[in-house]
C-alpha positions in Angstrom: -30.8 41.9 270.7 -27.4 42.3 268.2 -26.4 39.2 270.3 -29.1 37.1 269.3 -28.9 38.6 265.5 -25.1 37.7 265.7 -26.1 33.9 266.7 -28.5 33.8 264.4 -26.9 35.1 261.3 -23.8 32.1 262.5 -26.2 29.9 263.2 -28.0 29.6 259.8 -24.9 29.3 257.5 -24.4 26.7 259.5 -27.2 25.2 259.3 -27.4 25.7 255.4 -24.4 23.7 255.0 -25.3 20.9 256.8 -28.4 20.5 254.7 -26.1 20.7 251.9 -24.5 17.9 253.3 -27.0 15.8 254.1 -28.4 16.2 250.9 -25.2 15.2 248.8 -25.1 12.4 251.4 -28.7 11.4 249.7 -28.1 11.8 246.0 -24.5 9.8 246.4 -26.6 7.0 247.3 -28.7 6.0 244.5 -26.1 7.6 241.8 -23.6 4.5 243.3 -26.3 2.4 243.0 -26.8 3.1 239.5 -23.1 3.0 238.6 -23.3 -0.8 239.8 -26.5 -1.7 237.9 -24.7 -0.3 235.1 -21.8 -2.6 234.9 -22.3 -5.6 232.1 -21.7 -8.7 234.2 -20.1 -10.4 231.2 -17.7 -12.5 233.5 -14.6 -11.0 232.1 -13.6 -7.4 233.7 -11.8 -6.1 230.9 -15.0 -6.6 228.0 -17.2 -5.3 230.8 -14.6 -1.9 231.0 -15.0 -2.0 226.8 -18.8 -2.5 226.9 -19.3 0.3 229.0 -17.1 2.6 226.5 -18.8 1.2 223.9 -21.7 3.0 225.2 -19.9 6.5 225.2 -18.9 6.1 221.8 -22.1 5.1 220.7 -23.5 8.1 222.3 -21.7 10.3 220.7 -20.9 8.4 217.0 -24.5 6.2 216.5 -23.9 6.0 212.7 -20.6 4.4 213.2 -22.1 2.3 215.9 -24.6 0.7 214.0 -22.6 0.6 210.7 -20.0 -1.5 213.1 -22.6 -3.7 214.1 -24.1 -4.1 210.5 -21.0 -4.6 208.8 -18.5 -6.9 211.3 -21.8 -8.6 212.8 -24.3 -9.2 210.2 -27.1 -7.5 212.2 -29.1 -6.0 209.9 -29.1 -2.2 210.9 -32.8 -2.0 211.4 -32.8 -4.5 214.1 -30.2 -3.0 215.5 -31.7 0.2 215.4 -35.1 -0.7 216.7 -33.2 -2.7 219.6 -31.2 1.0 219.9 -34.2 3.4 219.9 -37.9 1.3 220.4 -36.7 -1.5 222.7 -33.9 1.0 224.6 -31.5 -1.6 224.7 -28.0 0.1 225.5 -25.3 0.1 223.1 -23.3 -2.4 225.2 -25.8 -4.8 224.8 -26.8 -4.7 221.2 -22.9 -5.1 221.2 -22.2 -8.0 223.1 -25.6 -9.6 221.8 -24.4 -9.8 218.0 -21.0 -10.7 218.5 -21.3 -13.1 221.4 -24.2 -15.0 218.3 -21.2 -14.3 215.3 -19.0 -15.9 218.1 -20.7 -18.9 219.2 -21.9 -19.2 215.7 -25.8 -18.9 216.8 -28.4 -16.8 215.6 -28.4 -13.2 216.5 -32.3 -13.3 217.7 -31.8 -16.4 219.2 -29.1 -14.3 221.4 -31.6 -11.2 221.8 -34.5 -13.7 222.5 -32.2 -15.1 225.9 -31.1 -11.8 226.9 -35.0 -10.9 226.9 -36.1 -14.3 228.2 -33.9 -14.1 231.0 -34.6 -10.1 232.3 -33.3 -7.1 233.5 -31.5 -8.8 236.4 -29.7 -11.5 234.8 -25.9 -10.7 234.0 -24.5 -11.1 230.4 -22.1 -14.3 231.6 -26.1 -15.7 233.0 -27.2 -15.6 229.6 -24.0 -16.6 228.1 -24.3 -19.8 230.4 -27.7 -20.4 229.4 -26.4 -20.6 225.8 -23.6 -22.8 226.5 -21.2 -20.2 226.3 -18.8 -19.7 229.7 -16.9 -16.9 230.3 -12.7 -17.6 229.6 -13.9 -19.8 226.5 -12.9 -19.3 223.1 -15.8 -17.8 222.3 -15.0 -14.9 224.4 -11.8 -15.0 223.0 -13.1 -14.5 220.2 -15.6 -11.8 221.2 -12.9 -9.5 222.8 -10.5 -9.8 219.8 -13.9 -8.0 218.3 -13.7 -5.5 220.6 -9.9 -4.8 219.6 -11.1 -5.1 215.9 -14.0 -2.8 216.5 -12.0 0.2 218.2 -9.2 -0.2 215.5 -11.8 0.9 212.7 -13.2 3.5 214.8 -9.3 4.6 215.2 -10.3 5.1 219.0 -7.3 4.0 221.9 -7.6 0.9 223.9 -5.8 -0.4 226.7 -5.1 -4.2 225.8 -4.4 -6.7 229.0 -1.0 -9.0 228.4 -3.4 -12.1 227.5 -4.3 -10.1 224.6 -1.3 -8.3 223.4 0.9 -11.5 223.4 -1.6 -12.6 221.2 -2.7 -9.6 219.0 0.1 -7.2 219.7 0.1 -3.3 219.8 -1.8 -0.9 217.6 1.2 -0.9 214.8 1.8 -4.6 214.8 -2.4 -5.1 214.0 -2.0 -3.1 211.1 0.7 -4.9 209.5 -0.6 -7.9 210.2 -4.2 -6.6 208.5 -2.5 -5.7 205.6 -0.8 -8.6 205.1 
């Protein structure tokens, strides 16, 4: 009988932490899957890295968020807002939605109305396509040189790729240049 107590009290741990195992196995899973539904699909890695930050920051600072928005984009804050907290549209979004418009110089509900009209599946660089807009044009040049602009007024690091730091230089060099 203490034999079979002794295999039995080895046994379950044992048991127990395969369990454990499997069940980590299981929860992995979807948690990967939702990391990839979560990426932008803008067609340019690096604003898809800065669109996902975005999100973090807005998370924590949604004031300064929406005040970015509002001021540099001309969305009026209560559309952005009600795009924010009654249509649950994600920061990154409502972010690449108003300055991908103030880029392309089109309509900001025009944008939203696209981005709706073409569903949950569709990548960013799908609806950008739809609009005429392709990713590695000037209008996403000028979309991530809004991103650079954005994180300078929330004082908040970013790491620049050489495209854009031959052509808007390091942190010190945009502020002489802005006060110039």
């Amino acid at each position: 009988m203490p034999c079979r107590l002794r295999s039995l009290c080895l046994i379950l741990p044992l048991a127990l932490c395969m369990a454990s195992a499997a069940m980590a196995q299981d929860t992995a899973a979807p948690s990967a899957a939702a990391a990839d539904a979560a990426v932008p699909g803008s067609g340019d890695a690096w604003i898809d890295r800065q669109l996902l930050d975005i999100d973090r920051y807005a998370a924590r600072y949604p004031d300064s968020f929406l005040d970015e928005v509002a001021r540099y984009a001309q969305l009026p804050r209560g559309y952005a807002e009600a795009l924010l907290r009654e249509r649950r549209w994600p920061p990154r979004d409502i972010y690449f939605a108003c300055f991908l418009a103030k880029a392309a110089g089109l309509p900001y509900r025009e944008v939203v109305r696209a981005r709706a009209s073409a569903g949950p599946d569709a990548s960013w660089a799908d609806v950008a396509n739809a609009l005429q807009v392709e990713p590695g044009s000037l209008t996403y040049r000028a979309l991530r040189h809004a991103i650079v602009a954005s994180y300078d007024h929330w004082d908040r690091p970013i790491a620049l790729d050489a495209l854009l730091r031959r052509q808007l230089g390091d942190r010190a060099q945009r502020d002489q240049a802005a006060t110039q």
